[in-house]
PDB file of N, CA, C and O in Angstrom:
ATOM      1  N   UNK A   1       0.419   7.266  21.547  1.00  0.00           N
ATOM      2  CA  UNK A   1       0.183   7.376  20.124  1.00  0.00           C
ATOM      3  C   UNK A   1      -0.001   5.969  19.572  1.00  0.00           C
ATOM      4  O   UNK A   1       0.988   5.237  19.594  1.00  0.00           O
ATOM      5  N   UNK A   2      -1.077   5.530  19.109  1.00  0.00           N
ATOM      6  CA  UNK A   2      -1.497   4.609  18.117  1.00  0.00           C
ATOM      7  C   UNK A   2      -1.194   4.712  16.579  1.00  0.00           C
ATOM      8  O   UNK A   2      -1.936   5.358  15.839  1.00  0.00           O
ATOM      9  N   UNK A   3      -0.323   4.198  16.223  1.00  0.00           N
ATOM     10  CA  UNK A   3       0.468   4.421  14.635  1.00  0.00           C
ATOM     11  C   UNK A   3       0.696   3.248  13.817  1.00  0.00           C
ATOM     12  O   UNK A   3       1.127   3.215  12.664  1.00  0.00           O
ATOM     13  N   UNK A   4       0.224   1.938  14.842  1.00  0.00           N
ATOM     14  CA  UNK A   4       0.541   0.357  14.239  1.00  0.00           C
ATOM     15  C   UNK A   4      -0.622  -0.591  14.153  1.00  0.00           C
ATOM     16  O   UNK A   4      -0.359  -1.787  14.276  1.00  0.00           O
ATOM     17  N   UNK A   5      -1.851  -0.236  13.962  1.00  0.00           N
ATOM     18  CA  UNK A   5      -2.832  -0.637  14.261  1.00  0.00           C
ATOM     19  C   UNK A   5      -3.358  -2.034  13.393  1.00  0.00           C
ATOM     20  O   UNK A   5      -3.209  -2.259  12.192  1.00  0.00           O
ATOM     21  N   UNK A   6      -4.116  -3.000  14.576  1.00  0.00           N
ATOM     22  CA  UNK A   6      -4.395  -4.199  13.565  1.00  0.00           C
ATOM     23  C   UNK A   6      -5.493  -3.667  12.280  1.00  0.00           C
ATOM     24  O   UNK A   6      -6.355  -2.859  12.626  1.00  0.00           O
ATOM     25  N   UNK A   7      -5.472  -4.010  11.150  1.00  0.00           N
ATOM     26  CA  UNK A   7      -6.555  -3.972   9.951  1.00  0.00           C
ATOM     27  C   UNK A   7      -7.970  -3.921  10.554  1.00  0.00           C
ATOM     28  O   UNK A   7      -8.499  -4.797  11.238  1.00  0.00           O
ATOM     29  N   UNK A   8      -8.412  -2.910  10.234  1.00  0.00           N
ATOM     30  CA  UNK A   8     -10.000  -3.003  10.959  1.00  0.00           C
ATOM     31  C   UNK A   8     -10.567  -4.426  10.127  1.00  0.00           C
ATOM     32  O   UNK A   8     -10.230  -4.871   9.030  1.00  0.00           O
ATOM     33  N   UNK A   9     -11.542  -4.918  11.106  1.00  0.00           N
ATOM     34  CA  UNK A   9     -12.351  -6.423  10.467  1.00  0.00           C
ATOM     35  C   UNK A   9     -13.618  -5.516   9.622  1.00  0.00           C
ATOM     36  O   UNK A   9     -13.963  -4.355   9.839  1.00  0.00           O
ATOM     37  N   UNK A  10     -14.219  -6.591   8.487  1.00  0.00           N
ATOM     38  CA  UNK A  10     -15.018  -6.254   7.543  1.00  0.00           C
ATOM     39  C   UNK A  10     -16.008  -5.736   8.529  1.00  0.00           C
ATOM     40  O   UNK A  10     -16.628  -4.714   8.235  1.00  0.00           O
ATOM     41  N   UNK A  11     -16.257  -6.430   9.855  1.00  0.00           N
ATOM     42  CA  UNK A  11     -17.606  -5.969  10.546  1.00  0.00           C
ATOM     43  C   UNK A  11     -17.760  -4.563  10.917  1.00  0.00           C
ATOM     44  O   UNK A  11     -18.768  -3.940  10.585  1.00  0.00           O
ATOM     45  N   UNK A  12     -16.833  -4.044  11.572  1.00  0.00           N
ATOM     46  CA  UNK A  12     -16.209  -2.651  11.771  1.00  0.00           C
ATOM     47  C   UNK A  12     -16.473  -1.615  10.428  1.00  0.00           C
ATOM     48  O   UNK A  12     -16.992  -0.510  10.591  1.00  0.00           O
ATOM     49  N   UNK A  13     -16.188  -1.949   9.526  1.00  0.00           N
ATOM     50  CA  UNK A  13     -16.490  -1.276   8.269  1.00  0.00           C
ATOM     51  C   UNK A  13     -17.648  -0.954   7.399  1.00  0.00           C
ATOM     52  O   UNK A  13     -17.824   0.023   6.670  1.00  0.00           O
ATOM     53  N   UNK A  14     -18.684  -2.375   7.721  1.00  0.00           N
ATOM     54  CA  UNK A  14     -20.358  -2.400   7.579  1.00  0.00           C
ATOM     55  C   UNK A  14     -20.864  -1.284   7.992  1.00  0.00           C
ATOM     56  O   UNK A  14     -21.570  -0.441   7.439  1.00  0.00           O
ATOM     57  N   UNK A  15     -20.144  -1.432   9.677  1.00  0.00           N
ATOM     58  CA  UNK A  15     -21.439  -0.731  10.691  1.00  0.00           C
ATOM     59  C   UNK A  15     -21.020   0.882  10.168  1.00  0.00           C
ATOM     60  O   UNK A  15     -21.902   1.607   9.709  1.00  0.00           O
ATOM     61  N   UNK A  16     -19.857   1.271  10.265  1.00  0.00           N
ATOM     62  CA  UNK A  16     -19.584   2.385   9.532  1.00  0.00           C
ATOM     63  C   UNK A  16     -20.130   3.016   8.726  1.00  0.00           C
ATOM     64  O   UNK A  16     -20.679   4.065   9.064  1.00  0.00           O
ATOM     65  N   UNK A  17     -20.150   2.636   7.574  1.00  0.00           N
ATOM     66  CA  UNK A  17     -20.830   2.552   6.199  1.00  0.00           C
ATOM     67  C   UNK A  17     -22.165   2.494   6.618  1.00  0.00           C
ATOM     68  O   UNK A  17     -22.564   3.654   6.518  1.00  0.00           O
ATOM     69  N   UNK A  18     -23.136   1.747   7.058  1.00  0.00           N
ATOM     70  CA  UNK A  18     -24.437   1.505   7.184  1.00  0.00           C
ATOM     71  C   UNK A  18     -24.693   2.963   8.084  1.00  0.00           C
ATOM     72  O   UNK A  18     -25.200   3.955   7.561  1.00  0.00           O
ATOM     73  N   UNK A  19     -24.410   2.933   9.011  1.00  0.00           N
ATOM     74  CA  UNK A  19     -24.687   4.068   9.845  1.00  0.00           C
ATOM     75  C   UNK A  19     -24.071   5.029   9.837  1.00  0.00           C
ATOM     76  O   UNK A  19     -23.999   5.658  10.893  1.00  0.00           O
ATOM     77  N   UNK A  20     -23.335   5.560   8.564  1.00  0.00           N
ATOM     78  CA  UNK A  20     -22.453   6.659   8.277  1.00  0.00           C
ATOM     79  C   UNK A  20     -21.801   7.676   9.345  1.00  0.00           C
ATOM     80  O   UNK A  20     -21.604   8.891   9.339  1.00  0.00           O
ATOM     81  N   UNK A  21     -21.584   6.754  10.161  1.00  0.00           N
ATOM     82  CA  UNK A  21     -20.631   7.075  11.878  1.00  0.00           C
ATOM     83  C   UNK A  21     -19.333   7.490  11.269  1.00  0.00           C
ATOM     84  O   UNK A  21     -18.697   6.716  10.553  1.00  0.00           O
ATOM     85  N   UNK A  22     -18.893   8.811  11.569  1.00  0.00           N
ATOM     86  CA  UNK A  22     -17.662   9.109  11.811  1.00  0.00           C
ATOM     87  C   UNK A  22     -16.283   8.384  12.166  1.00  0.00           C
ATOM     88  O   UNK A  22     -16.260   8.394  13.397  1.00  0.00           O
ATOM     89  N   UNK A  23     -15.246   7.826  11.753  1.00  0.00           N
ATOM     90  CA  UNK A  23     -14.221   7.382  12.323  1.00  0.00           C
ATOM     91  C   UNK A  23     -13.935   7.437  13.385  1.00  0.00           C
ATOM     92  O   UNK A  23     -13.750   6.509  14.173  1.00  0.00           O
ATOM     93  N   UNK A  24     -13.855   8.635  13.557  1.00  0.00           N
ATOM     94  CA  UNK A  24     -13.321   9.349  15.051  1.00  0.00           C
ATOM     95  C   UNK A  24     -14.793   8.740  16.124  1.00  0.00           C
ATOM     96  O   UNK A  24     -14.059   8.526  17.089  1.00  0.00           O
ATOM     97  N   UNK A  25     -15.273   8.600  16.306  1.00  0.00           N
ATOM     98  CA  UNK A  25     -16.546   7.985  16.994  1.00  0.00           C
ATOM     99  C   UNK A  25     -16.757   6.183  16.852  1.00  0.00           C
ATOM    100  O   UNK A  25     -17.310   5.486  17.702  1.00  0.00           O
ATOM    101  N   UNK A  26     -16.213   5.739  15.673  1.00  0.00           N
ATOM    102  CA  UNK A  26     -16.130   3.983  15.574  1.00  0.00           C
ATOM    103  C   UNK A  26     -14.829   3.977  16.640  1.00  0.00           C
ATOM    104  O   UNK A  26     -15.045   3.418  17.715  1.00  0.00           O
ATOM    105  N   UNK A  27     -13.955   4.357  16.500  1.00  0.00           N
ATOM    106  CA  UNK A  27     -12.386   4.047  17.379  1.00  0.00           C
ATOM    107  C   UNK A  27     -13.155   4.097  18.793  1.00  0.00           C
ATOM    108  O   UNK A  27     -13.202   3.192  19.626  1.00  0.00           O
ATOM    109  N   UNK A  28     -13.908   5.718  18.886  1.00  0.00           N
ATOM    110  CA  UNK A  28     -13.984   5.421  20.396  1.00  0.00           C
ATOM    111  C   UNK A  28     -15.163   4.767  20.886  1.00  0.00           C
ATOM    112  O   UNK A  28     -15.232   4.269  22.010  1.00  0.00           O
ATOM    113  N   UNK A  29     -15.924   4.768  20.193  1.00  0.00           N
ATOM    114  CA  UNK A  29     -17.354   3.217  20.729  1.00  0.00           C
ATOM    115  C   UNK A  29     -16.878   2.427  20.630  1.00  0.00           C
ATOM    116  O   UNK A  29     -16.643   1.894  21.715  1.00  0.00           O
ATOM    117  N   UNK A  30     -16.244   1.542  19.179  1.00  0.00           N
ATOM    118  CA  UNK A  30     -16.466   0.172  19.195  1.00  0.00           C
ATOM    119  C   UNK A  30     -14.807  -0.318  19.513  1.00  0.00           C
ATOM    120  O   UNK A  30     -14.483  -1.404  19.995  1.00  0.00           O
ATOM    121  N   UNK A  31     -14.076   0.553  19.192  1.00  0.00           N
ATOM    122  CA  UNK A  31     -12.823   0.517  19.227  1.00  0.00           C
ATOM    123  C   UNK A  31     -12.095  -0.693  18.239  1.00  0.00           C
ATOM    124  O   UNK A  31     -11.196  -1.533  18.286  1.00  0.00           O
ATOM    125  N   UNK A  32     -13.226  -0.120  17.248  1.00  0.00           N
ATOM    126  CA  UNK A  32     -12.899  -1.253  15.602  1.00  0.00           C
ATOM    127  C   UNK A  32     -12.047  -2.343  15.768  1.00  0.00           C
ATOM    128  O   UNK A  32     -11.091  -2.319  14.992  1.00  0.00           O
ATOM    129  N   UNK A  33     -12.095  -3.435  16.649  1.00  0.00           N
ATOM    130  CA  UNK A  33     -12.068  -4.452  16.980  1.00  0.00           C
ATOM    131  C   UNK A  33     -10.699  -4.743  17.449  1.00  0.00           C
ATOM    132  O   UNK A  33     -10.194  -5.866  17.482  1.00  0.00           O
ATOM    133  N   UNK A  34     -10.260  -3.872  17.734  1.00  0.00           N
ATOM    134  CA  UNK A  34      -9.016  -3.786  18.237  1.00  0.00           C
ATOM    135  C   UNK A  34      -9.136  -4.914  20.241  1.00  0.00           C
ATOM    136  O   UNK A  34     -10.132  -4.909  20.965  1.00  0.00           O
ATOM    137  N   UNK A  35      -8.353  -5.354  20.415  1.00  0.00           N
ATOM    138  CA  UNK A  35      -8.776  -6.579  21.553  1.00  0.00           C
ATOM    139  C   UNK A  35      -7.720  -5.357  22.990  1.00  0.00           C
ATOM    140  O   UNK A  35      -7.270  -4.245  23.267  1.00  0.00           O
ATOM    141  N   UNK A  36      -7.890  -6.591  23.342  1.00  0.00           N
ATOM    142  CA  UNK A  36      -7.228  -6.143  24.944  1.00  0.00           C
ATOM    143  C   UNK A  36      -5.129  -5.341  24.392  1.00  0.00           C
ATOM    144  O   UNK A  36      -4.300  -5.829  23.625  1.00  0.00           O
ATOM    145  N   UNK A  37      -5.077  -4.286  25.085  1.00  0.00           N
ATOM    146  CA  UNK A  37      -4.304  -3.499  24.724  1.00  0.00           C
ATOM    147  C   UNK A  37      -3.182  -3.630  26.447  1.00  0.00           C
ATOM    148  O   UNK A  37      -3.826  -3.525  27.491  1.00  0.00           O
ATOM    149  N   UNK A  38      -2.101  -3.779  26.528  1.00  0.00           N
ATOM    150  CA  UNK A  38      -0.957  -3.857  27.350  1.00  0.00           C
ATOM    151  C   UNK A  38      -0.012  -2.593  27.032  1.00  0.00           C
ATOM    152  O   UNK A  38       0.541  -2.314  25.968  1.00  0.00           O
ATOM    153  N   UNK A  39       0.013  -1.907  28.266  1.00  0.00           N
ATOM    154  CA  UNK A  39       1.019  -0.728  28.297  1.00  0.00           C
ATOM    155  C   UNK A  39       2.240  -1.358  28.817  1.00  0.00           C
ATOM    156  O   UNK A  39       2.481  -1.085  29.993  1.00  0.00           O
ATOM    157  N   UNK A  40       2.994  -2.066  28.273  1.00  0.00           N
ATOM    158  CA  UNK A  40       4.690  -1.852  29.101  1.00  0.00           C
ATOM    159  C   UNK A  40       5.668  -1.564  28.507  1.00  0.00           C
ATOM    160  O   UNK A  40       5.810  -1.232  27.330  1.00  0.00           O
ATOM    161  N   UNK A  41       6.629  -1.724  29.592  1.00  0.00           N
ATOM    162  CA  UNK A  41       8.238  -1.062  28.882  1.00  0.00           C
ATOM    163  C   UNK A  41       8.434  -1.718  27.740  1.00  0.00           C
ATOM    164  O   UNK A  41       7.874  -2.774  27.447  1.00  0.00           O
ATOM    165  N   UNK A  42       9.349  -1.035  26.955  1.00  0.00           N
ATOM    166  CA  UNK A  42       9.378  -1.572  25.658  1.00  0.00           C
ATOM    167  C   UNK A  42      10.624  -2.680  25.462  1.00  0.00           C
ATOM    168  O   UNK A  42      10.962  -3.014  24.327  1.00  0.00           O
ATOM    169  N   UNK A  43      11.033  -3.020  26.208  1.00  0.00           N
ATOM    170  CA  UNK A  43      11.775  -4.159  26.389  1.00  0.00           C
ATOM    171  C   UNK A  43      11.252  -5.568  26.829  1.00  0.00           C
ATOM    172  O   UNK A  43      11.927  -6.587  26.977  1.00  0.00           O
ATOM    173  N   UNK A  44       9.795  -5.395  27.021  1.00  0.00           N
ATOM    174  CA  UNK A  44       9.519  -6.985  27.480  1.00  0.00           C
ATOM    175  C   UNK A  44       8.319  -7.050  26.298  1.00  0.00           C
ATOM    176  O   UNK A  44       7.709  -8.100  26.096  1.00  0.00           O
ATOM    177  N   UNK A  45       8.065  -5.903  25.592  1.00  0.00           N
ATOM    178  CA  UNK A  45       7.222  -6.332  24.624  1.00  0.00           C
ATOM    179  C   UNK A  45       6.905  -7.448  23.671  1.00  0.00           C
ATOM    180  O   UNK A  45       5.837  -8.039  23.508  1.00  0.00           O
ATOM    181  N   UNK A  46       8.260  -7.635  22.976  1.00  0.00           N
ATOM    182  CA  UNK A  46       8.380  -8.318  22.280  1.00  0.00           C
ATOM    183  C   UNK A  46       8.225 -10.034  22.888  1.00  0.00           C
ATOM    184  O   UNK A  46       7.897 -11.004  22.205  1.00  0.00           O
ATOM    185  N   UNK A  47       8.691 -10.023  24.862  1.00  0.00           N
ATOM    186  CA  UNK A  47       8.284 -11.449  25.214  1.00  0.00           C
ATOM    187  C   UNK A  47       6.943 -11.440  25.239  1.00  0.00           C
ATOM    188  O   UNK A  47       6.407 -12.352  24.610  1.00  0.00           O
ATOM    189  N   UNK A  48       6.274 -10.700  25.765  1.00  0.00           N
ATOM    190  CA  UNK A  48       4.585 -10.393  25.935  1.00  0.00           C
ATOM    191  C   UNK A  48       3.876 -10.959  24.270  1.00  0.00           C
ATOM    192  O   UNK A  48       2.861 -11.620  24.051  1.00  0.00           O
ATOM    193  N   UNK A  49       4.886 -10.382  23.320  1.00  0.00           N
ATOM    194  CA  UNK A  49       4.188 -11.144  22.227  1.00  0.00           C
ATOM    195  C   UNK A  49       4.256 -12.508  21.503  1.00  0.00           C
ATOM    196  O   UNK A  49       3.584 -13.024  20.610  1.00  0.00           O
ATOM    197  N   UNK A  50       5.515 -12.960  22.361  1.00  0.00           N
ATOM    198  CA  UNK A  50       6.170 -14.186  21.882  1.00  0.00           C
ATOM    199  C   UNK A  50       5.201 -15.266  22.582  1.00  0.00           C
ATOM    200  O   UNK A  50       4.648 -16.157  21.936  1.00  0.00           O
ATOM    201  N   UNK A  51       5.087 -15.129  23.679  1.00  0.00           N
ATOM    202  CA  UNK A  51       3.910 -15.911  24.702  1.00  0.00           C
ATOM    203  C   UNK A  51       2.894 -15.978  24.140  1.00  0.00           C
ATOM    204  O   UNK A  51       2.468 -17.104  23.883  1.00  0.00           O
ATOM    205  N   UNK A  52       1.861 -14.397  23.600  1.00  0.00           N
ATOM    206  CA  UNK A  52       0.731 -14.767  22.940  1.00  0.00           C
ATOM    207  C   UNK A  52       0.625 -15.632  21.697  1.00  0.00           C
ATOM    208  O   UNK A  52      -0.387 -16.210  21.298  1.00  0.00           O
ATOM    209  N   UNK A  53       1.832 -15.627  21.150  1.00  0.00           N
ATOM    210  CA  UNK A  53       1.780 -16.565  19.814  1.00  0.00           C
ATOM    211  C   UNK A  53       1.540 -18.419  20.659  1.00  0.00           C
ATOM    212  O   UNK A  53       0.799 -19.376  20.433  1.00  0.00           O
ATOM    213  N   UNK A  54       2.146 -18.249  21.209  1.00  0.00           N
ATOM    214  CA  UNK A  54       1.552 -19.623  22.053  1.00  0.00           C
ATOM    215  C   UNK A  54       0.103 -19.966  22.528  1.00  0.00           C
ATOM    216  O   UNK A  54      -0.334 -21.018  22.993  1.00  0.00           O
ATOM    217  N   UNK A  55      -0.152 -19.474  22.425  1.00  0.00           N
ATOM    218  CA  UNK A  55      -1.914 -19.462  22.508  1.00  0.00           C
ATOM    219  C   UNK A  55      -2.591 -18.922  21.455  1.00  0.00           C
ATOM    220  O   UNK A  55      -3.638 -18.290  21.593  1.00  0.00           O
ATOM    221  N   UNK A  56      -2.038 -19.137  20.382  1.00  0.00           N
ATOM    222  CA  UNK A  56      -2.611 -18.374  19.089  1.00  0.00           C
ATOM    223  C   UNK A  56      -3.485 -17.033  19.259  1.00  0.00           C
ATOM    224  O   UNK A  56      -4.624 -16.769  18.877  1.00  0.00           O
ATOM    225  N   UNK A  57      -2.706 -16.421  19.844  1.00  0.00           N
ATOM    226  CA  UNK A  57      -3.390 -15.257  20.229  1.00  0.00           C
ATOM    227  C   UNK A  57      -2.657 -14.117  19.256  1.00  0.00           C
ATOM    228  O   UNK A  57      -1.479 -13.883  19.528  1.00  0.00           O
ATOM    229  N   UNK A  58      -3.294 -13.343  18.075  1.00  0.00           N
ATOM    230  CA  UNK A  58      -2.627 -12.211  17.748  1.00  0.00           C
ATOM    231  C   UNK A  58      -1.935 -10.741  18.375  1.00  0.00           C
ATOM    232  O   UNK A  58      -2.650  -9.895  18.912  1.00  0.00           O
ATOM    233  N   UNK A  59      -0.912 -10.627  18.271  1.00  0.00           N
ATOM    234  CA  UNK A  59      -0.663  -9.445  19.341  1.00  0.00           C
ATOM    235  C   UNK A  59       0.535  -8.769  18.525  1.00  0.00           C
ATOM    236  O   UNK A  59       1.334  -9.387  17.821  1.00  0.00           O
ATOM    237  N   UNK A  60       0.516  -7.479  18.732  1.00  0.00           N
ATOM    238  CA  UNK A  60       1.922  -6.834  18.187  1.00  0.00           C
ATOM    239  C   UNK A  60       1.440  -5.341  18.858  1.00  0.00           C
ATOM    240  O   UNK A  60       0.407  -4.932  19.387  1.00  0.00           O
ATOM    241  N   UNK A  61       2.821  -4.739  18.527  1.00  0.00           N
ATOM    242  CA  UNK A  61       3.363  -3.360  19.209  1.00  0.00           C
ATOM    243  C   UNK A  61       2.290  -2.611  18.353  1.00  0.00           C
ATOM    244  O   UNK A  61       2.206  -2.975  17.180  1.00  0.00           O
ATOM    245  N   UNK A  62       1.241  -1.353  18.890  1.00  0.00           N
ATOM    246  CA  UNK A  62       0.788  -0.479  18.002  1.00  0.00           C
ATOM    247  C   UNK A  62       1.084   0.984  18.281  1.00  0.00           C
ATOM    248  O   UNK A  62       0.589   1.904  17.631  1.00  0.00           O
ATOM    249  N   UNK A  63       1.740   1.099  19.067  1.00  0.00           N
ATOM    250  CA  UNK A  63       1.714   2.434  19.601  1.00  0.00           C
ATOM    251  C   UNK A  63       3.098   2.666  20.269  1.00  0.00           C
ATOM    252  O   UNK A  63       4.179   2.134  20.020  1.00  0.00           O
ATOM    253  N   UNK A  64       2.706   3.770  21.344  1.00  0.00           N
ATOM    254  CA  UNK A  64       4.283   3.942  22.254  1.00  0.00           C
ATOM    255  C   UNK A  64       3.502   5.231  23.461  1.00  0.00           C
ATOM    256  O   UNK A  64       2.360   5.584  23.166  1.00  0.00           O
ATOM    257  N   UNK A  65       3.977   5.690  24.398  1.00  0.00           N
ATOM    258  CA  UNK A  65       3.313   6.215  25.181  1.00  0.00           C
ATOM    259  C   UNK A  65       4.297   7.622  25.207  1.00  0.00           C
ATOM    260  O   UNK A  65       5.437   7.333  25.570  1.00  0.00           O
ATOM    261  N   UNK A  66       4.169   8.632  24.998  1.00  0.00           N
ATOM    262  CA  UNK A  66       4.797  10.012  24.868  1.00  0.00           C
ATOM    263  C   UNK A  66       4.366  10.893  25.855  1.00  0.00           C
ATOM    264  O   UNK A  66       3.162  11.106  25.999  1.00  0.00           O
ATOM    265  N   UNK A  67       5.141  11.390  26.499  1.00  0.00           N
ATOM    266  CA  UNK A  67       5.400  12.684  27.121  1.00  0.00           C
ATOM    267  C   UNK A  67       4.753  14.046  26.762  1.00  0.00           C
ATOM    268  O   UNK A  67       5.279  14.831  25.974  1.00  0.00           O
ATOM    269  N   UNK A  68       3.624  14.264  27.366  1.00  0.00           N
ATOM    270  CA  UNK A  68       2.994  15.226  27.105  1.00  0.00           C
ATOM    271  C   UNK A  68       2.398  15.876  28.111  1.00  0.00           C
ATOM    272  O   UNK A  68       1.997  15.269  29.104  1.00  0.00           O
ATOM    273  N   UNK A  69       2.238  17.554  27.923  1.00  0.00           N
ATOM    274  CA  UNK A  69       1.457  18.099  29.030  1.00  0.00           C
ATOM    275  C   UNK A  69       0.580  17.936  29.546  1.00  0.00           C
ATOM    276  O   UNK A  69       0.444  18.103  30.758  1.00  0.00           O
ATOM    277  N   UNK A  70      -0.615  17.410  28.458  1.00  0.00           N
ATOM    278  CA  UNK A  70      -2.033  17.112  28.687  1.00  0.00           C
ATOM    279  C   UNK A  70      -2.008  15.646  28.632  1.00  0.00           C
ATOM    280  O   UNK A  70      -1.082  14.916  28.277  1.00  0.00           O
ATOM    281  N   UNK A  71      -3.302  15.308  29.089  1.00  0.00           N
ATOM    282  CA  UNK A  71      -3.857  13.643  29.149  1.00  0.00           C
ATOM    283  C   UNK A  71      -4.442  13.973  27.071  1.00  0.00           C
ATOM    284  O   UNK A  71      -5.054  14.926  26.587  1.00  0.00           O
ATOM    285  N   UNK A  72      -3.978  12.915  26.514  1.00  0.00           N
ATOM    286  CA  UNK A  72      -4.320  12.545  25.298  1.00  0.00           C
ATOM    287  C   UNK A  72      -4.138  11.553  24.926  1.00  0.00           C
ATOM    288  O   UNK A  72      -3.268  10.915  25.520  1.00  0.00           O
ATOM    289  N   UNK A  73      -4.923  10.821  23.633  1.00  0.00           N
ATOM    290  CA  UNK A  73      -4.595   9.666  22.982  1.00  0.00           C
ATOM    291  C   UNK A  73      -4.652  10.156  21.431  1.00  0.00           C
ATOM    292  O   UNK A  73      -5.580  10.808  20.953  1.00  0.00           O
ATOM    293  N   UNK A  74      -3.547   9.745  20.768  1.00  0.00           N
ATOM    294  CA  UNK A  74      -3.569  10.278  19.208  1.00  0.00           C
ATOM    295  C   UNK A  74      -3.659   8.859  19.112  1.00  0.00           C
ATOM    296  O   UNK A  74      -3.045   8.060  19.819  1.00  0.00           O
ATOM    297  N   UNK A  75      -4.831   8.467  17.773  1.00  0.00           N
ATOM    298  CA  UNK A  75      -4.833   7.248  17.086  1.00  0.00           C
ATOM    299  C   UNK A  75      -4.671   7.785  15.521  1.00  0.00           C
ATOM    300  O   UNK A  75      -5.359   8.698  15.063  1.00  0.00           O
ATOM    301  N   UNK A  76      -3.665   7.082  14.785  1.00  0.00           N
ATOM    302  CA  UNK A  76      -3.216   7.209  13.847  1.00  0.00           C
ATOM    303  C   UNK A  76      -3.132   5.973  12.525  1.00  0.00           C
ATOM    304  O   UNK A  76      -2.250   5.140  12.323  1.00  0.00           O
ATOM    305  N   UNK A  77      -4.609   6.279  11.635  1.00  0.00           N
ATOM    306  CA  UNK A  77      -5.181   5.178  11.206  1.00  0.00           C
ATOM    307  C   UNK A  77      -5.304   5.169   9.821  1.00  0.00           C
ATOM    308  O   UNK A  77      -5.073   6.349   9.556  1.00  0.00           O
ATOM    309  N   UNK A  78      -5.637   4.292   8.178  1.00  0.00           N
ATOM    310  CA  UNK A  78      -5.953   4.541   7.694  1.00  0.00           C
ATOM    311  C   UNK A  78      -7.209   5.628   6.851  1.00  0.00           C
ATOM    312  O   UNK A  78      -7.293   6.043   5.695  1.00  0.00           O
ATOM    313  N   UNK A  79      -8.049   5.803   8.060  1.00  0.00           N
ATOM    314  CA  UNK A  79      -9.014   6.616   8.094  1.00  0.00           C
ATOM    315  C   UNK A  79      -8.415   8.166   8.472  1.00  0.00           C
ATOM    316  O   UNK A  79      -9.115   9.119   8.130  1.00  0.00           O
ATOM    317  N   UNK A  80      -7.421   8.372   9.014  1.00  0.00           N
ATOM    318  CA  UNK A  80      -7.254   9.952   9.499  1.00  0.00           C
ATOM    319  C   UNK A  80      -6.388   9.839  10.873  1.00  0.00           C
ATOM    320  O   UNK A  80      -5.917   8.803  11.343  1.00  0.00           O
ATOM    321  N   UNK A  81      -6.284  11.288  11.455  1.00  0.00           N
ATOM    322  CA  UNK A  81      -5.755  11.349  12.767  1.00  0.00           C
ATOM    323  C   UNK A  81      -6.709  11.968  13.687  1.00  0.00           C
ATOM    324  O   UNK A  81      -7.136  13.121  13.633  1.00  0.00           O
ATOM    325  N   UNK A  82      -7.008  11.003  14.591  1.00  0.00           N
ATOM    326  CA  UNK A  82      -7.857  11.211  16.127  1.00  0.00           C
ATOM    327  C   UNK A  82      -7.296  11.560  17.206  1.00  0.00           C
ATOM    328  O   UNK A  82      -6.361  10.878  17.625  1.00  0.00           O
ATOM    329  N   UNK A  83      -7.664  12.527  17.802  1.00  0.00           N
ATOM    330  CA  UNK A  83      -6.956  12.899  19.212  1.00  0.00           C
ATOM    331  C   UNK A  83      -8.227  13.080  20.147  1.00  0.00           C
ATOM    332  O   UNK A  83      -9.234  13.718  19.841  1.00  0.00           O
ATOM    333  N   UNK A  84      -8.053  12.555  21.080  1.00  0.00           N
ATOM    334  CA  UNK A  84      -8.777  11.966  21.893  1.00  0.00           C
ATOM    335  C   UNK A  84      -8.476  12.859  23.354  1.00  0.00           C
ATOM    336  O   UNK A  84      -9.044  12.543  24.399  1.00  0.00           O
TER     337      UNK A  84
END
């Protein structure tokens, strides 16, 4: 589940708007500029993000990984809820 997501960039929002693309279809093409994504335990997260601040790299927790029957991804955004 995606529930913490960085601010989509103005560019992400153009192409939207210009090409009146669905939300649910920007997340999964362009993946509204969201960068390289790390699945781990939730105990080393917070070092994983402490490091990227050392390289001025933006990074924070957006999600969490849940127990479910099926293979899914819920993204949970200003725009709505996507399940994937």
């Amino acid at each position: 589940v995606k529930d913490n997501m960085f601010s989509i960039p103005p560019l992400f929002k153009l192409i939207q708007e210009q090409s009146e693309t669905d939300w649910k279809e920007m997340y999964q093409v362009f993946n509204c500029g969201h960068r390289m994504e790390l699945y781990v335990a939730p105990e080393i997260a917070n070092d994983i993000i402490e490091i990227s601040k050392r390289f001025n790299v933006e990074a924070q927790i957006i999600g969490r990984v849940e127990a479910s029957e099926t293979k899914k991804l819920t993204i949970k955004s200003e725009f709505g809820e996507f399940v994937y």
